[in-house]
C-alpha positions as a printed NumPy array, in Angstrom:
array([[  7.666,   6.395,  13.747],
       [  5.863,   3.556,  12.39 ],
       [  7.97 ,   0.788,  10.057],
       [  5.735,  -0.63 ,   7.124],
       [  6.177,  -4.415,   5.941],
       [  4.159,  -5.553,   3.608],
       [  2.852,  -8.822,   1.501],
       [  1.264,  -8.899,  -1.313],
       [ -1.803, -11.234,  -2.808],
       [ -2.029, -10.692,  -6.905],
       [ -5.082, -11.848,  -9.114],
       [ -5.496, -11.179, -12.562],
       [ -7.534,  -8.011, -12.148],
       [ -5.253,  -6.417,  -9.955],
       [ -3.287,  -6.265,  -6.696],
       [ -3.995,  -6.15 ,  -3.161],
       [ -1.081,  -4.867,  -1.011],
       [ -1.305,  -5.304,   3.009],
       [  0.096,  -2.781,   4.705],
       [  1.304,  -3.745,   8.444],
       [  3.098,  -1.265,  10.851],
       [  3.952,  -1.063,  14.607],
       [  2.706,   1.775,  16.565],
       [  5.247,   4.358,  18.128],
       [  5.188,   3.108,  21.96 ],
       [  6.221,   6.783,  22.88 ],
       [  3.195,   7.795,  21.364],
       [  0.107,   8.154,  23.896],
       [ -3.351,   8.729,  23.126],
       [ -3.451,   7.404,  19.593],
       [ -7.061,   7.417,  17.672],
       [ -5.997,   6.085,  14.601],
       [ -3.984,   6.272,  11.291],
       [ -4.098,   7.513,   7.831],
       [ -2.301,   5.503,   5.069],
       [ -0.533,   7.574,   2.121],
       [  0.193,   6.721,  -0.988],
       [  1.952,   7.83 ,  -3.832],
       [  3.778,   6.964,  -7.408],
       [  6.424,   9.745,  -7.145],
       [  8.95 ,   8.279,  -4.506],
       [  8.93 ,  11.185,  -1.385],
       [  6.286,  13.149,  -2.146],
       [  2.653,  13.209,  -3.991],
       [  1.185,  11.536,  -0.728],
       [ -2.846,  11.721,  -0.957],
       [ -4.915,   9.69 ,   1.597],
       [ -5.981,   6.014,   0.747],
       [ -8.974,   5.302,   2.296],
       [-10.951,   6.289,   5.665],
       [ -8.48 ,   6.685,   8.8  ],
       [ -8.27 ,   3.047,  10.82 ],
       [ -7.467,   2.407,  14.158],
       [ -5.553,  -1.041,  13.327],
       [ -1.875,  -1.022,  12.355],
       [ -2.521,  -2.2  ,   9.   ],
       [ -4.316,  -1.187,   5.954],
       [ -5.029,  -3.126,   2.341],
       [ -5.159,  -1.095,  -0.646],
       [ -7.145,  -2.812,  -2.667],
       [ -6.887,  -0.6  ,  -5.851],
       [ -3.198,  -1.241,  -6.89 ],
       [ -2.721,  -1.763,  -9.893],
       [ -0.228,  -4.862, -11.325],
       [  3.369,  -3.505, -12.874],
       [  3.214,  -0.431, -10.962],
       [  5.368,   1.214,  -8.15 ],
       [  3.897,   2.616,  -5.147],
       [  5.202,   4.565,  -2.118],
       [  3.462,   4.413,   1.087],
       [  3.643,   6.554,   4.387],
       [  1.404,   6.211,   7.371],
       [  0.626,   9.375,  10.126],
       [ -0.746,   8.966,  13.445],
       [ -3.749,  10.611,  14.326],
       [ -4.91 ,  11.744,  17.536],
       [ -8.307,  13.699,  17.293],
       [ -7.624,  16.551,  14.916],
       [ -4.227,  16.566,  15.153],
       [ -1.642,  14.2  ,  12.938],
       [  1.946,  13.229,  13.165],
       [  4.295,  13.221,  10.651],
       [  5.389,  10.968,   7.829],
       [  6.084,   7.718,   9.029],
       [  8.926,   6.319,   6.536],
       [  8.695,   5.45 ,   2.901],
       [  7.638,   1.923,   1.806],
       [  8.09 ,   1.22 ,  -1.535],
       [  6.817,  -1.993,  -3.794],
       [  6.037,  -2.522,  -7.008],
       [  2.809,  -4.594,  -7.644],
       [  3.962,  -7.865,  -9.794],
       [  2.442,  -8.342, -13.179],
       [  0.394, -11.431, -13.771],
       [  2.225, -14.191, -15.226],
       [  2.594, -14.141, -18.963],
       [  0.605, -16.982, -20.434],
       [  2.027, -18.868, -23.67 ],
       [ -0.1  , -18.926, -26.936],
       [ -3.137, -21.387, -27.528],
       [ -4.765, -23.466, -30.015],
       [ -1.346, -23.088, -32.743],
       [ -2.653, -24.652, -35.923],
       [ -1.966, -24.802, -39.933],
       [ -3.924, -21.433, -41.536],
       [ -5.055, -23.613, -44.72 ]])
């Protein structure tokens, strides 16, 4: 089973989420792992990305105000585990800037 954490780095043009998870030590001959991710909370998992071999992952494409729910499998040459658990965060909207340049419309 692998256990996601995760931070998060916002800019205006979107969010980058880091993924982090710790491999399952009963698990031998590990190649790799392919992140999942979804906006429909236990299912709708597609692939993000290429397969890594680290235990973390950045999805890059988030976008601000929006909910995701990740899952991670193992890999191990064709074959895959299943599911790891559900991670779910929701990507932080910019912060709201006030008003400029308030003036008298003559």
């Amino acid at each position: 089973m692998c256990l996601l954490l995760s931070c998060l780095i916002s800019n205006l043009f979107g969010a980058t989420i880091n993924l982090v998870w710790d491999a399952n030590p009963a698990a031998q001959n590990v190649t790799g792992y392919q992140p999942y991710r979804s906006t429909t909370s236990g299912s709708g998992y597609v692939p993000i990305g290429a397969p890594v071999i680290v235990t973390s992952f950045s999805d890059t494409v988030a976008d601000n105000g929006t909910t995701y729910y990740y899952v991670v499998k193992a890999l191990r040459g064709t074959e895959e585990s299943g599911f790891s658990n559900e991670f779910s965060f929701t990507a932080p909207l910019p912060p709201l800037t006030a008003p400029t340049n308030l003036r008298l419309q003559p």
